[in-house]
Structures are given as C-alpha cells and as structure tokens.
C-alpha positions as CSV (number, residue, x, y, z in Angstrom):
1,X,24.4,2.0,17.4
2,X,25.6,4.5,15.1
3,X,26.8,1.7,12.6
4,X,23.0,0.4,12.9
5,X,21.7,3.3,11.6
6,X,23.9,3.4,8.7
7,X,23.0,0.2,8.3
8,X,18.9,1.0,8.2
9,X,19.6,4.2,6.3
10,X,21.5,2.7,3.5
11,X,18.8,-0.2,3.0
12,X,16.8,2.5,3.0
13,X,18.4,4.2,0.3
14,X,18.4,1.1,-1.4
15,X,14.6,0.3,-1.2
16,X,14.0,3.6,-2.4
17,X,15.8,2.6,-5.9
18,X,14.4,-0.3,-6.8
19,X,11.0,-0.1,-5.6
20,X,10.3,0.5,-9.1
21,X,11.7,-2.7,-10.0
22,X,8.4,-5.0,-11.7
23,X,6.4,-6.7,-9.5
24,X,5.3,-9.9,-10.4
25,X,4.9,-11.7,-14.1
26,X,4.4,-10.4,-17.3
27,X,0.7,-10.4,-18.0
28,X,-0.8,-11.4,-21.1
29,X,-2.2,-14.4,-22.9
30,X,0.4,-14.5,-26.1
31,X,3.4,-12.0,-27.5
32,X,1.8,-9.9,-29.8
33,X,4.3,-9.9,-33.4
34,X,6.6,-7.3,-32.0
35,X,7.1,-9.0,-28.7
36,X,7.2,-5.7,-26.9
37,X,6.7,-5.8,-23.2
38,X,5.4,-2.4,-22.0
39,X,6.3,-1.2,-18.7
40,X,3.4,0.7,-17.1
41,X,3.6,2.6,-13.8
42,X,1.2,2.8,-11.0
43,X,0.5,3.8,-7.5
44,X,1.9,1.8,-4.5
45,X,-1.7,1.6,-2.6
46,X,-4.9,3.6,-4.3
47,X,-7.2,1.1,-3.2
48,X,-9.6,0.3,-5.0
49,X,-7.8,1.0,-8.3
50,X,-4.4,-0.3,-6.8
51,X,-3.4,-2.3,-4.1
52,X,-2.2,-5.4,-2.7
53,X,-4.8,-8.3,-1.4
54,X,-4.4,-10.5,1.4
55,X,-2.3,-12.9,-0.8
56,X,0.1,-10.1,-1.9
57,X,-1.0,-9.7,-5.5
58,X,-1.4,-6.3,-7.2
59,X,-5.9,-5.9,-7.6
60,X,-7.9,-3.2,-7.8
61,X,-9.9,-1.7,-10.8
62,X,-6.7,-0.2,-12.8
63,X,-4.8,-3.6,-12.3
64,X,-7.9,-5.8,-13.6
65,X,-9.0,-2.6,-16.3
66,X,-5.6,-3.3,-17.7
67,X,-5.6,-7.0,-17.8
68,X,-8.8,-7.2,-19.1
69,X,-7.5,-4.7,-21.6
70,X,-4.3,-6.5,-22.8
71,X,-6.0,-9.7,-22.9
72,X,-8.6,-7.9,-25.1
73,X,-5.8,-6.6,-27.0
74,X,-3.1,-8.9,-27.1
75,X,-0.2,-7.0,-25.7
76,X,2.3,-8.2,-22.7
77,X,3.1,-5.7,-20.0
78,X,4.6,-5.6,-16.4
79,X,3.5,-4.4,-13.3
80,X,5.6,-1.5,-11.9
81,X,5.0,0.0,-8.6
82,X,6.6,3.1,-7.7
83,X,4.1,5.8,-6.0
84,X,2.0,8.1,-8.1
85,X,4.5,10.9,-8.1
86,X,7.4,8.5,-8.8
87,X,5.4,7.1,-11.8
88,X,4.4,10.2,-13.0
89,X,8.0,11.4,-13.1
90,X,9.8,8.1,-14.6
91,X,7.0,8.7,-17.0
92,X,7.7,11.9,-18.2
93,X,11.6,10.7,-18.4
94,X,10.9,7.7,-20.9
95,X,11.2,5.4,-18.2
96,X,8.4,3.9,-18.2
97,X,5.8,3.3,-21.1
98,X,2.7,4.1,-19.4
99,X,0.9,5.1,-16.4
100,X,-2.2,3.6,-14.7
101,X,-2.9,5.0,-11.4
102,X,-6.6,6.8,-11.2
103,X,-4.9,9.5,-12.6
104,X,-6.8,12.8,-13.0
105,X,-7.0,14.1,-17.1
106,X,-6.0,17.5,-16.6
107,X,-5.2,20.4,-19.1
108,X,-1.5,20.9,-17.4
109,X,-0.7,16.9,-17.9
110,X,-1.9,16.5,-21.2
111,X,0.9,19.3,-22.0
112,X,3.5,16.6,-21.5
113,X,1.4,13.5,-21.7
114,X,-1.1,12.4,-23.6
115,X,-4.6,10.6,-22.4
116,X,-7.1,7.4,-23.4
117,X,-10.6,8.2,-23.7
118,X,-11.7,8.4,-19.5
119,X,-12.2,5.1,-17.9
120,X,-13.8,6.7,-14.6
121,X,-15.5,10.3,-13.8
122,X,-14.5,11.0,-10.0
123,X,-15.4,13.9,-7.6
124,X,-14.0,14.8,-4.4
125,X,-15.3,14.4,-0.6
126,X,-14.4,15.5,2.9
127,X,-14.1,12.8,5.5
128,X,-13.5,13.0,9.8
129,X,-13.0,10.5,12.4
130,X,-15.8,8.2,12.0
131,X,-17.0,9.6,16.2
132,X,-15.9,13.3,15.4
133,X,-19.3,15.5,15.1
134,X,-17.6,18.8,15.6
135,X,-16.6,18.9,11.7
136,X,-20.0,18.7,9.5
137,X,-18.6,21.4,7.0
138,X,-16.0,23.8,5.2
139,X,-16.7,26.3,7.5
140,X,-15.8,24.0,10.6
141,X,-12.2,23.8,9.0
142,X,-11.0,27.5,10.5
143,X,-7.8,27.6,11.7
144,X,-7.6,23.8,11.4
145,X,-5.4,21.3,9.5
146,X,-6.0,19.6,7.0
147,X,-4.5,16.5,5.5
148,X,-4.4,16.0,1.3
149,X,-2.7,13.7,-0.4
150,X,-0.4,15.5,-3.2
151,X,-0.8,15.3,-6.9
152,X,-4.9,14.2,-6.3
153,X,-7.7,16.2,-6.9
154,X,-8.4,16.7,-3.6
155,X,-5.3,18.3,-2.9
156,X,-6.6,20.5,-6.1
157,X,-9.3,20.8,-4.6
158,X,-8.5,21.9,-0.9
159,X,-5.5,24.5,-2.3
160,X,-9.0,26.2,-4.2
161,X,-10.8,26.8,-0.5
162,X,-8.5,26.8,1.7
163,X,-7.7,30.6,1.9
164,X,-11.8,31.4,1.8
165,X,-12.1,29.1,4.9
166,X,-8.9,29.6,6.7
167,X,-7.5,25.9,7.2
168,X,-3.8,24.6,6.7
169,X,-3.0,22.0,4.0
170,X,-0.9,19.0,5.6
171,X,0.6,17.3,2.6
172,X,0.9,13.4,2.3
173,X,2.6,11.5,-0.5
174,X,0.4,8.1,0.9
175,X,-3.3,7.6,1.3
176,X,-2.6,5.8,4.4
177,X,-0.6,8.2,6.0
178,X,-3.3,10.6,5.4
179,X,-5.9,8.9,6.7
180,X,-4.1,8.4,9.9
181,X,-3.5,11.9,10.1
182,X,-6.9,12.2,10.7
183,X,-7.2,8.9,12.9
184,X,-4.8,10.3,15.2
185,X,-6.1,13.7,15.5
186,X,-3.4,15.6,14.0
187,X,-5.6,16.6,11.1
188,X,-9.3,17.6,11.6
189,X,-10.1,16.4,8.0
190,X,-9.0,15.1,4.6
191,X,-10.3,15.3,0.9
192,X,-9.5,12.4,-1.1
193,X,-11.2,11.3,-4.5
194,X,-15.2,9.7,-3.8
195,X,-14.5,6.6,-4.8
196,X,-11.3,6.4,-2.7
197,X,-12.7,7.6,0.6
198,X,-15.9,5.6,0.3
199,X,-14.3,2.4,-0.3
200,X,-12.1,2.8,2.5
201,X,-15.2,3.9,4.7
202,X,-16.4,0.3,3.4
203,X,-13.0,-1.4,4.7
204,X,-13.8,0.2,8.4
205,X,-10.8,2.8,7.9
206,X,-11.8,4.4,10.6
207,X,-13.7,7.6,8.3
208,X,-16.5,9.3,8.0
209,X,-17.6,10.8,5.0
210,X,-19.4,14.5,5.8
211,X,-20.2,16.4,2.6
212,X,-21.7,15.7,-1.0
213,X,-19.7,14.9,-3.6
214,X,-17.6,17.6,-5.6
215,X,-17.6,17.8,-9.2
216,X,-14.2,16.1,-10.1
217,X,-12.4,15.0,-13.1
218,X,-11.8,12.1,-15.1
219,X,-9.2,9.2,-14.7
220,X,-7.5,7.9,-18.0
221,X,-4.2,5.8,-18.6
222,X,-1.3,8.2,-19.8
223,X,1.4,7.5,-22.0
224,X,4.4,10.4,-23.0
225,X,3.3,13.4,-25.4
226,X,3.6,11.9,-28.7
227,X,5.2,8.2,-27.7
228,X,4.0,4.8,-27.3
229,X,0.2,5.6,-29.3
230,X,-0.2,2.4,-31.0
231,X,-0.5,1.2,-26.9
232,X,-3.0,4.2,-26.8
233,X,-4.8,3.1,-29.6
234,X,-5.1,-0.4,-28.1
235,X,-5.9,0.7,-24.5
236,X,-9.0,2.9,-26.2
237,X,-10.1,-0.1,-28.1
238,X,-10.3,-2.7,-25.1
239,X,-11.9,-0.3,-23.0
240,X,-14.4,0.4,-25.8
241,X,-14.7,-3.6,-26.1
242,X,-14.8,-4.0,-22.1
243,X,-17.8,-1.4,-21.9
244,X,-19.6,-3.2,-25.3
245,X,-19.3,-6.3,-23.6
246,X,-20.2,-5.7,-20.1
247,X,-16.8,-6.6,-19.0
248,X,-15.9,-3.1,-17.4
249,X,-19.4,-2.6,-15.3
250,X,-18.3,-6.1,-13.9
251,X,-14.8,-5.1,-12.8
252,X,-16.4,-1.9,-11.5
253,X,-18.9,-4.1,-9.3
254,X,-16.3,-6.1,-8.0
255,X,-15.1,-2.8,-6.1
256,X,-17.5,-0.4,-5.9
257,X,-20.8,-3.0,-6.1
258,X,-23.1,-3.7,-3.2
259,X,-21.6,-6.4,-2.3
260,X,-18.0,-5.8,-3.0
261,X,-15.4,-7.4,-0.6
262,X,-12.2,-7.3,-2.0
263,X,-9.9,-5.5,0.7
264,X,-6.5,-4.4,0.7
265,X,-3.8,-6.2,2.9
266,X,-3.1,-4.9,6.4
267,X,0.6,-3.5,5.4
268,X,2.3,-0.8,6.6
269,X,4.2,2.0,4.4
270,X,7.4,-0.4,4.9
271,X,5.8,-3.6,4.4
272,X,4.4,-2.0,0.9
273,X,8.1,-0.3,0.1
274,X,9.5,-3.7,0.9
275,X,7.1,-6.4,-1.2
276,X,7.3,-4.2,-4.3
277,X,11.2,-4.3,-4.4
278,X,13.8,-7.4,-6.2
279,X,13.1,-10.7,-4.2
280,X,17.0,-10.2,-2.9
281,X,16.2,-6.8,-1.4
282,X,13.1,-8.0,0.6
283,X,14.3,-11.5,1.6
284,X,17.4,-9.1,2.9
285,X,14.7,-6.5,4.8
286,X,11.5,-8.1,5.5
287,X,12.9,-9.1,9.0
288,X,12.8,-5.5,9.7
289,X,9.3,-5.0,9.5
290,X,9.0,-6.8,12.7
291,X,10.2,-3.8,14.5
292,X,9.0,0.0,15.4
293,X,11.5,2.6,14.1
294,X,11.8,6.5,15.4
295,X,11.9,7.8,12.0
296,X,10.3,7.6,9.1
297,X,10.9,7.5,5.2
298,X,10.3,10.5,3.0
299,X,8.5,8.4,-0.1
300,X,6.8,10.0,-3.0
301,X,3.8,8.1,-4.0
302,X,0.2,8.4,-5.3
C-alpha cells in the first residue's frame, strides 16, 4: 500500500510540473516575419472566459478574444494552462509571454505588469445554494464561512467586509471547488466575479445569485513591465478592430447572450490537471480518474 501511495504522490508531483506544458496547436493563420510563437498563460477553468467543452478543446471568451485577435493581427501563439496564480507567477518570472485569464487591472499588478486597453468591466455578486433562503444578505454572513476564490475580485472584495460583518474567508485556488463548498454546506456563501457566477447559475451549478452587482474592475491581457509590447500593441489593435467590426459583441453573445449554450465539460479538478499535461503524462494517468482518492491536491489556480 505504502508503495501505491508513492506511486500516486510522485505522478502527482509530476502532473503538477507540466501542467503548464501547451495544450493543443499553435493558433494562427500564417507566421508573422519574425516567426515568434508567444506563449500566453491562462486559467485551468474560468468558465466562460476559459474552459474545456464537451469535446475537450480550450473555449470561452479569452480563448476565442484571443483567436479572433491573432487572426486579426497575424501573430502565432500557444495555449498554456496553468491556474490563474501559476500563470500569474510564470509571468512575472519571463516564463511566459502573456497572460489571458479575466484578469482584474489593478494598480498593484500594473507595478510589475503592464495592461491592454480593458476588454471586459466586471463586478462582483454573492451566491447560496440555489434552495437556501436563510442567506438574502451581508448581514446574514455572521459568524459564517465564506468561500472566495484567491487572487479574484471577489476575494478583494469579501477581505473589504468581512470584519464589518463578522464571517470567515474560506480560500479556494479553483472555482469549482468553491462552488462545492457551498453545494455541500461547508460554506454559507461565495463571491465570485458577475459574469462568472451567473453563467454558472445558467449551467444549473447548483447557485443562487442573492445580491446586486458590486462595482468591480476591468479585465485586460497582461504582459511583463516593459517586455513583449509590440504583442501589446497588437492585442490593443485587434480588440479595437474586433469591437469596430462587431466581432467582439458576437463572441460576447456566444457566452453571455440570451441564448448562449456553450457549457463547460463535466471534469473534475484531476480530470482538468490531467488533460492539460504532455500526451505521455495523461495516457500514463487518465486510468486514475476512474477512482475516488482520500486526499486531495494542493493546486494553485485562477
């Protein structure tokens, strides 16, 4: 048994490592005349401006904002999916070229990193069990807990009330495992971005949505302080272009319309952890997501 767990534990390890190994093909329609691939970063699920569909493909509005972008453009890039916090660190160590990941502008970021024009204003929310009516407002939150996910505005967010209404923060490196904090009754409530929470209200994730919206921030596409601007300058022209054109209300719609209906997979942490690393490492693993473990993995993500 004990060789088992070494076993488990040093896949584990292993997953951990590469999962920010690129998933999938370079995009683009031709090599620009450098012939630079970019390697951008993004969030493992931040559905809907990253996730993985039913057929296992990377969607969402960042992924198509980007494609749409490049194409526009005419630059090549690849995919790499690593966890919001991950990203945001290999970023700020020159590992990767940019990062795409609904990630908030913020004075302290734009210390080390430096922004596009916005691409989306956010705000943030509270949401409860979808049959819970004992939670209707802050005020209901005393003595409670809380779940956030780290490094979002709503964890900004909660930190800013949660000594006037007396509740406990419960951070989460994953939207999922979040939200099933709150499924499951461990947490009374969460705060996630609005267009976050109220798309997964829309996939039956088991929410409800309880107060107005809070003034939030803006997202943009990040690059390091002073590096990589001629990808800047090319990211604020398509997205110019995109808006000119119609393009960007389209991909918005696609998400966020009335009649969106593009969902993310059923996957588990694991499955996620496992699909985004080298085709070696998950032809090695994916057997294991078959089974029910006793422990879980301590992953940094969005």
């Amino acid at each position: 048994m004990k060789s088992i767990r070494t076993i488990l534990f040093t896949l584990s390890l292993l997953l951990i490592t590469t999962a920010g190994i690129p998933y999938g093909h370079v995009t683009a329609s031709s090599a620009p005349a450098s012939g630079k691939v970019y390697q951008i970063g993004t969030d493992v699920t931040f559905a809907p401006f990253e996730f993985q569909d039913a057929s296992g493909e990377f969607v969402g509005i960042d992924m198509d904002l980007l494609a749409a972008i490049a194409e526009d453009q005419n630059f090549r890039y690849e995919i790499k999916p690593m966890g919001f916090n991950a990203a945001v660190q290999a970023l700020e160590a020159n590992q990767v070229d940019g990062v795409i990941a609904g990630m908030s502008i913020t004075e302290e970021r734009k210390q080390k990193f430096d922004f596009s024009d916005p691409y989306f204003q956010s705000g943030v929310v509270m949401a409860i069990r979808e049959n819970d009516d004992s939670i209707q407002g802050y005020e209901d939150l005393r003595g409670k807990r809380v779940a956030v996910k780290t490094g979002t505005e709503g964890y900004s967010f909660a930190e800013s009330i949660a000594d006037e209404h007396g509740f406990t923060i419960v951070p989460f490196d994953d939207s999922d495992q979040m939200y099933n904090d709150v499924r499951t009754g461990n947490s009374v409530a969460c705060f996630d971005d609005y267009p976050v929470l109220a798309y997964g209200v829309q996939q039956n994730n088991g929410l409800q949505i309880v107060t107005d919206m809070e003034a939030g921030g803006e997202y943009g596409f990040a690059v390091g302080k002073d590096r990589n601007q001629e990808l800047l300058e090319m990211f604020n022209t398509g997205l110019t272009n995109l808006r000119a054109s119609g393009k960007y209300q389209e991909i918005i719609d696609v998400y966020l319309g009335e009649n969106a209906s593009v969902g993310p997979a059923n996957q588990s942490r694991w499955e996620l952890i496992v699909e985004s690393s080298p085709r070696s490492c998950r032809d090695l693993v994916r057997p294991l997501c078959i089974h029910s473990f006793p422990w879980s993995l301590p992953l940094s993500s969005g």
